[in-house]
N, C-alpha and C positions, 0 to 999 in steps of 0.2 A: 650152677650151685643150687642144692636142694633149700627148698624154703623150711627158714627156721620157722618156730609159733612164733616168737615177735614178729616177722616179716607176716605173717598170718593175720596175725590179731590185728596189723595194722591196717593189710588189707581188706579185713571185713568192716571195720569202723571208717573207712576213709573212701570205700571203693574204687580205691585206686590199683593198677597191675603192677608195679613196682615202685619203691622209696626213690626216685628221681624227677620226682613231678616237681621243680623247684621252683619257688615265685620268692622273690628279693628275700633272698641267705645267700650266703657265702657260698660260691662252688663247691668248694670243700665239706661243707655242709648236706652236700646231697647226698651221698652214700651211705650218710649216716642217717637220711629221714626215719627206717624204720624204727631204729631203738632210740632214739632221739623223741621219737613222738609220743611211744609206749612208757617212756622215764617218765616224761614231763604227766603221763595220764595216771600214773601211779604215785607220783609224787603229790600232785596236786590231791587226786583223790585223798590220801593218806590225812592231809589238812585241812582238807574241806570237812573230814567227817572228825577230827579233831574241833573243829569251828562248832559242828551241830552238840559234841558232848561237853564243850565251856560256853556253850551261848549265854552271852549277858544278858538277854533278857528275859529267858526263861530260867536255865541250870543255875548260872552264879548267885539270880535275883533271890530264888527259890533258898538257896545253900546260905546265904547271910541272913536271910528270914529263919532258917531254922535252927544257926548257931546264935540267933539273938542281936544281931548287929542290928542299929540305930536305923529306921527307913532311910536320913541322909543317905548315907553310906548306901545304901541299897541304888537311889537314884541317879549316884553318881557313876554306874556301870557302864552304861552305853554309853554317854558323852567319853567318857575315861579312854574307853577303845575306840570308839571309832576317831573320833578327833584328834586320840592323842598318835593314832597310826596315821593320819593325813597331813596334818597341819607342820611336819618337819619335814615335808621330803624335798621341798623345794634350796630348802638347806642342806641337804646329804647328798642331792642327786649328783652334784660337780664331784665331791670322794668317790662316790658311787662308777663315775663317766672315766674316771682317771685308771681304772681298772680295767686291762683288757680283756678280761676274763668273770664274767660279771658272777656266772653258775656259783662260784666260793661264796660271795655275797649274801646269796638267796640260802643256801646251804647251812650258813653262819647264823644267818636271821632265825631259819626255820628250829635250827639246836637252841637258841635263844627262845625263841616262842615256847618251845618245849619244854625247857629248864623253870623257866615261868613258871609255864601250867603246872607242873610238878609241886611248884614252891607253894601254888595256891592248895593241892590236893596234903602238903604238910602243914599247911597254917592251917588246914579243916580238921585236922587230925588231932593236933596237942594245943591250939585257942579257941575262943568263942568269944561272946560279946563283941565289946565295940574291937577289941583286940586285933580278933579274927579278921573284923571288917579292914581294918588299917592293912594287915598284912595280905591280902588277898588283893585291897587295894593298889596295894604298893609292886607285888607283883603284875599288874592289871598294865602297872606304869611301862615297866617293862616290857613288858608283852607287847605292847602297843610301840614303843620305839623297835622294838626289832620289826613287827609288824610293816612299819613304817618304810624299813631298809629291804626289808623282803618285798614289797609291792611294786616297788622303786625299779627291782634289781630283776625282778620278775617279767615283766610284758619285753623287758628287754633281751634277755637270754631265751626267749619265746621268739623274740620277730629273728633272732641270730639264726633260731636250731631246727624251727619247723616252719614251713613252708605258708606261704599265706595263704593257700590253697583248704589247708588243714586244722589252722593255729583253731578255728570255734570250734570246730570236733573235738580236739584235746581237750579243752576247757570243759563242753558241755558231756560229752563221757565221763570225767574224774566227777564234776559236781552230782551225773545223776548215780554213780558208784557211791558216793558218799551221801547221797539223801537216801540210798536203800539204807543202807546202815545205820542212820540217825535215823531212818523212823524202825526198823526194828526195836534200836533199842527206845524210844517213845513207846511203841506198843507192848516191850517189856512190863515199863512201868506202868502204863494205865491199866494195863489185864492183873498186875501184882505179880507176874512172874520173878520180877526184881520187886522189892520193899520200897516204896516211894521211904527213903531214908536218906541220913548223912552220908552212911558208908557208901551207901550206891553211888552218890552224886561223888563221894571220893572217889570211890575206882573209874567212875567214866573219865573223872581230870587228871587219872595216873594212867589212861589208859591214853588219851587224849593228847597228853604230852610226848608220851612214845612214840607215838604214830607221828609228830613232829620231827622226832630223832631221826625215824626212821626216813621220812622221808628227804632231811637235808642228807641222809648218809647215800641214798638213791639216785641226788639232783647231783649229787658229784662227780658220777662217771659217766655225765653228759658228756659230748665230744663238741666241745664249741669251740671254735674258730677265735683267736685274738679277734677283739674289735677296735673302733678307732678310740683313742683316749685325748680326743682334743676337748676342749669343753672344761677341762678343770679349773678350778680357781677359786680366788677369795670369794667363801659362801654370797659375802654383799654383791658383789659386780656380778657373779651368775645369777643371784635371783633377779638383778636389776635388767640384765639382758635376757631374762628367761619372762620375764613380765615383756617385754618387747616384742616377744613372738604372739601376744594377742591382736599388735597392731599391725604386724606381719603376714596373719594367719587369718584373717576371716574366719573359716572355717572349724579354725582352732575354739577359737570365741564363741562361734557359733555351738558348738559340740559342750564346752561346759556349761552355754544355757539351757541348753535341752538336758545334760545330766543333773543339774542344780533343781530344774525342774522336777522329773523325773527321781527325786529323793522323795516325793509323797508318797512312792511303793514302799519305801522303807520303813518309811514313819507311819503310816498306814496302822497296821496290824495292830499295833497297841489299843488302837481306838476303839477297833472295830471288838478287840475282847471288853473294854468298858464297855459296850454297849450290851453285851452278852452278859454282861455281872459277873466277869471272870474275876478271880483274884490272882495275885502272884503269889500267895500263903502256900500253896498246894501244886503241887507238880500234877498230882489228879485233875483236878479241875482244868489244867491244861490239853490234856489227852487230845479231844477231837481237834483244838486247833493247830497242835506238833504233828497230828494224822495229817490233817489236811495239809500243810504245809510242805511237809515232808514227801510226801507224793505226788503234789505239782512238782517239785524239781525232779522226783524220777521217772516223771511220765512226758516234762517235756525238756530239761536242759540240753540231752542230745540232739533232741529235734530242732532246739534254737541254735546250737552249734552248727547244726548243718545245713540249715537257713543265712546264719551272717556269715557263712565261708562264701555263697552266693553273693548277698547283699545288707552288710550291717547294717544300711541305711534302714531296709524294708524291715529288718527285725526293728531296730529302732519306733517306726512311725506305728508300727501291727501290736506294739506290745504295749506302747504307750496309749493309744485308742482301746485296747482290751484290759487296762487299771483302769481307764477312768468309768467304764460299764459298772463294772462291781461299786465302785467307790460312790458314784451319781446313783445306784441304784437302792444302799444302803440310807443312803443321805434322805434319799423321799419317801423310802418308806417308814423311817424315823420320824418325820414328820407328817406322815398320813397318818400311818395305822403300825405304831411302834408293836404292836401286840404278834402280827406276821414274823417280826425275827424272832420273836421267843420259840416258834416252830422247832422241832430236832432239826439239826441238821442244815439248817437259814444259813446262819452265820459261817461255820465253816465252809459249807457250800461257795458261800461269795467267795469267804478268804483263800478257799483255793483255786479260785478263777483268778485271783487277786495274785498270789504266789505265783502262777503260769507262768503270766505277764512280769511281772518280777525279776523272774529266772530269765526271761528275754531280755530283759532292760540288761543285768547284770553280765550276759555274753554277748550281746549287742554292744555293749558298751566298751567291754573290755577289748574284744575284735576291732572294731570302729578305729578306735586311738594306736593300736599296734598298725595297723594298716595303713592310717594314713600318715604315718609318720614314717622317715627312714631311717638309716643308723646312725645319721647324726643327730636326728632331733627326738628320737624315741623316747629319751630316758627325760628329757626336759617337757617333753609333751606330758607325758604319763604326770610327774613331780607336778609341774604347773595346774594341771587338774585337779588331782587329789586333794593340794593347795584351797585348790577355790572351795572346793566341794568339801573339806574341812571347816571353814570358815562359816558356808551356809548351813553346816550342822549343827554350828555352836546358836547361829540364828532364830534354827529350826526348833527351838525348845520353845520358843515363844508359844506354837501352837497348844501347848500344854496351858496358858493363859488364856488363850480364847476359848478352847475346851470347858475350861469352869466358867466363862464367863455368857460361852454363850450356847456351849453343849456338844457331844460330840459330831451331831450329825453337821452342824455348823463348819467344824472342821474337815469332814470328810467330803462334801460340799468344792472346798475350798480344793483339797485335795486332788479329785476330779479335774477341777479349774485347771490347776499344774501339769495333771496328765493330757488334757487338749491342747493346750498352749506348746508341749514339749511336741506333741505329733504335728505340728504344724511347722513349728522352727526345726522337724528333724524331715521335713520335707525338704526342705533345701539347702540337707547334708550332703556332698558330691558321693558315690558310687568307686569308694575307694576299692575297693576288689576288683575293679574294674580296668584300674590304672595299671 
């Protein structure tokens, strides 16, 4: 049979000679690797770059500063999405499990995420003031429960449909397709080819949404296999025995302390623009560090993808040693000779060493937990993490206290700390690709 461009495309991103290289999926699952791998890289991409044109903490932050909303409102962004997409799934995951067909889930979510961002790009359009902020907020809520059902639904229909051979290639191709296109349109706005304006930031959340539509309309004529649907039950007695797999799992426990750790990359970056005298007033003033950001993920997500199909471990311990350099390094120069970072170019420069590493953590991580889990425990492992690493986000706001208190190099410092500590306990994470 003549090879299609899916069977193409796949074998140039995977260097594999045909779609039956099969590691823990369903047999039935193998015939179908090629277009199976190519869905999930289009799909995924299509929301990733959705993710770069609603990011809370630049686009939304920026969009409620300029309709007049209340700084509150403004700061309540990020906690809103990231916590509020983590913190329920260890409750939805047993609904989630009862389903042998997970792809509808992820699909449902993704049309959900998208209906969202749409409602946010109509609250910008006909409100302003604290108005606008409520409704944007209130979509945010949303977003974030779907969010929540899609993450859940996601690493699972992932370890079903592609090969574990493969699954970080998927990931790290869709993410570096969608940071070319987040930073194009970054470099839109900071050249003025687009108007740093309302309407711009509207069309990227109506643009943004679509690309959601589009891709839960994509994630549908995945070919997945029924899976098992044991595991369902009253939300209490699932989470009570899904807390039970830390005392089961070593390594399970182990794996959310290195990623609970490893939330300094995250939290990172805001600090590092206080130090620069960035504001959030200005999509402008953003520019070099959306530049820089935006092209660590498409200079290395695929190369981390094709690193943890190897050994997620070794992404894990290389990426987490390569955040804490930038981070330890901004930290003493802040304290020597704070006048070196005003240099052009200092600060991004870090932050994009910063972002590399980042982008490792985040396909290190996501590979790591599909891998060592299997189809019965996949969707409780994923939920159980997400779980924890919710909870340390809500924690994680505290650093915005010791930043005033004691500065930010203080916290970046600290930050560092977190990143040596995760490379050490992700030392003796087992070599699940291995298995």
């Amino acid at each position: 049979m003549a090879a299609t461009p899916t069977h193409e495309l796949y074998r140039i991103l995977t260097e594999e000679s045909d779609g039956r290289v099969c590691r823990d999926i369903p047999e039935e699952a193998c015939d179908e690797q090629p277009g199976n791998f190519v869905k999930h890289v289009v799909s995924l991409a299509a929301t990733k770059t959705g993710d770069g044109l609603a990011d809370p903490k630049l686009v939304l932050s920026w969009l409620l500063g300029a309709l007049g909303a209340p700084a509150w409102q403004v700061g309540l962004l990020v906690p809103v999405r990231e916590a509020g997409a983590l913190l329920p799934q260890l409750g939805i995951s047993a609904w989630i499990r009862a389903r042998p067909r997970r792809k509808w889930v992820w699909a449902s979510a993704s049309a959900g995420q998208g209906t969202a961002v749409l409602g946010m790009a109509v609250a910008a359009t006909v409100l302003d003031g604290a108005a606008a902020g409520y409704a944007i907020l209130g979509c945010l809520v949303v977003f974030a429960l779907f969010r929540s059902a899609a993450s859940v639904s996601y690493k699972d229909v992932l370890g079903k449909t592609v090969s574990k051979s493969t699954r970080g290639t998927a990931t790290g191709t869709a993410g570096s397709v969608a940071s070319s296109l987040v930073l194009l349109f970054g470099v839109l706005v900071t050249v003025g080819l687009l108007p740093r304006s309302v309407e711009t930031v509207t069309g990227a959340l109506a643009v943004a949404g679509l690309l959601w539509l589009v891709a839960g309309s994509v994630f549908v004529t995945l070919r997945e296999a029924a899976g098992a649907t044991d595991g369902g039950g009253r939300p209490i007695e699932v989470v009570r025995e899904q807390f039970g797999l830390l005392v089961e799992d070593p390594q399970l426990t182990r794996f959310i302390l290195v990623r609970g750790l490893l939330l300094a990359t995250a939290l990172a970056p805001p600090f590092l623009l206080a130090l620069a005298g960035a504001r959030s007033s200005g999509l402008g003033d953003f520019g070099p560090f959306v530049a820089a950001s935006s092209t660590a993920a498409v200079v290395s997500a695929y190369v981390w993808g094709r690193l943890a199909d190897g050994s997620s471990r070794q992404v894990l311990v290389r990426a987490s040693l390569l955040a804490a350099a930038p981070l330890a390094l901004v930290a003493a120069l802040a304290w020597m000779d704070g006048d070196v970072l005003a240099g052009p170019g200092v600060l991004p420069g870090l932050l994009f060493v910063l972002m590399v590493a980042y982008q490792g953590v985040r396909v290190g991580r996501s590979t790591h937990i599909v891998d060592m889990a299997d189809e019965r425990t996949r969707a409780a492992y994923v939920a159980l993490s997400n779980t924890a690493v919710g909870v340390l986000l809500l924690v994680g706001s505290g650093f915005g206290v010791l930043a005033q208190a004691a500065g930010e190099a203080a916290v970046l410092a600290v930050f560092a700390a977190m990143c040596l500590g995760a490379s050490v306990l992700a030392v003796g994470l087992e070599d699940v690709q291995a298995a």
